[in-house]
N, C-alpha and C positions, 0 to 999 in steps of 0.2 A: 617501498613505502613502509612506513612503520607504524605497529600495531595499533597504536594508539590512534595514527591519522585513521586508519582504515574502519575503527570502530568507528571514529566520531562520524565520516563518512555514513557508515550503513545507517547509523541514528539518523543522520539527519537528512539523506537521500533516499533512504526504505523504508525506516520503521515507523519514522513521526509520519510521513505521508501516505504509509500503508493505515495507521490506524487513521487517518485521520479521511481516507477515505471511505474505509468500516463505519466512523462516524455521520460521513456525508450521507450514504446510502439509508443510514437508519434515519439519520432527518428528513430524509426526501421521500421516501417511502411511509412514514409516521404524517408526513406534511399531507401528503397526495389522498390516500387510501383514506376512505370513509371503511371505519369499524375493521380498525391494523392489525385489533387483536384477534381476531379468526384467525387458527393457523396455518386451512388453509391460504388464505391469503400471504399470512408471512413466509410460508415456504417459498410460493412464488415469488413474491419479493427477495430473497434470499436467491433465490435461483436467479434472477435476474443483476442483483449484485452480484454474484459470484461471475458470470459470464462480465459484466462491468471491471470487475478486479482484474480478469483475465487479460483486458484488452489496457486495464492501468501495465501491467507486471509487462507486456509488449514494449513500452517507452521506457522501460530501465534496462531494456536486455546487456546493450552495452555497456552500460556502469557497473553494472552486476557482474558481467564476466570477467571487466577489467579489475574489479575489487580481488574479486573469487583468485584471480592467477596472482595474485600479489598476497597471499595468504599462507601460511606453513601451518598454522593452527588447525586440523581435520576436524573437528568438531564447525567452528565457524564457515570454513570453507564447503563444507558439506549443510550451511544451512544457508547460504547465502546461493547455491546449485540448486538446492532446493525451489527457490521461486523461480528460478530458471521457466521459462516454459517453453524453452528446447533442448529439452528432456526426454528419456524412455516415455513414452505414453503412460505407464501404470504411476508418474510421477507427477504428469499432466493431470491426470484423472484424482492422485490425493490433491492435489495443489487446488483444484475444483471443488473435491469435498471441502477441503479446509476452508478455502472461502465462501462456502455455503454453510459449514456452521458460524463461520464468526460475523456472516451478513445477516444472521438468525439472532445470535446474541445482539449484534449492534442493533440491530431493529426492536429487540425486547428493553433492551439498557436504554435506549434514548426513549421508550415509551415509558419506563418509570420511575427516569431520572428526569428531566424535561418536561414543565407543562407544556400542556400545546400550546399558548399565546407564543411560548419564548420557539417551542418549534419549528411554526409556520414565519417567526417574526426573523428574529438576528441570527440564530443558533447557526444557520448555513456561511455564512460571512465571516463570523468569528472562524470558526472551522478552516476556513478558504485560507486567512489571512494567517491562520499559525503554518499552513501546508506551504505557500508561500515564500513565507520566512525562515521555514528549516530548507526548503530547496535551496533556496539561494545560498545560506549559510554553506551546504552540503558542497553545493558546486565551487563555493568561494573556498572552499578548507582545501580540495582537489582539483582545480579548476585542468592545469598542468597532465596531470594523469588523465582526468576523464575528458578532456576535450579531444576533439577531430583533430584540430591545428596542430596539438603535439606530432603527430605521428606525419604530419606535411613536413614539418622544420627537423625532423629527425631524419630524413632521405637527401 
């Protein structure tokens, strides 16, 4: 596969839908939580998206590794192992912290970018429909590589 495909891949299968469920998390927990800005409250909220993140990063495992073996670049290939989360534990455990600070920022960013009407209103929808639209893109650019059926028609 070639470098270019595999970027536009991780864009539009990882990154837009990884933030964009950073984004979800901060709108739902900003939507839900009377008085979001206490922090302890946000921590907990953050803690509860980062286990959410966890169980998102589950449903790419196979696009991810198939990405990862098609890689010569060590730099990319070692960040795309990285989300891995069948990994050494201590890799598990940064992979945890990391999405626990960035569930802390997305929770603080959509509290003072976002009024609440637009919070509680459309903000989740818009969100959904850009997440959506880059999977499909993602799947449509690699369909070939990252599908099951390849590897039936290949035996």
């Amino acid at each position: 596969m070639k470098m270019r495909r595999i970027v536009l891949v991780f864009i539009f299968l990882l990154l837009i839908p990884y933030i964009c469920s950073l984004a979800i998390i901060g709108i739902g927990y900003n939507a839900l939580v009377l008085h979001s800005s206490d922090p302890f409250r946000t921590a907990i909220g953050a803690l509860v998206g980062a286990i959410i993140m966890m169980a998102v990063k589950a449903t790419i495992q196979r696009p991810l590794n198939l990405l990862a073996g098609d890689i010569y670049d060590s730099f990319l290939k070692q960040l795309l192992r990285f989300f891995s989360i069948r990994r050494r534990p201590i890799l598990q455990a940064a992979n945890i912290v990391l999405d626990f600070v960035l569930c802390t920022l997305a929770t603080i960013i959509v509290r003072h970018v976002l009024p609440l009407s637009i919070i509680v209103g459309t903000s989740t929808g818009f969100v959904l429909l850009i997440m959506f639209i880059s999977t499909c893109l993602g799947a449509y650019i690699e369909y070939d590589n990252l599908s099951i059926d390849s590897e039936a028609n290949q035996e």
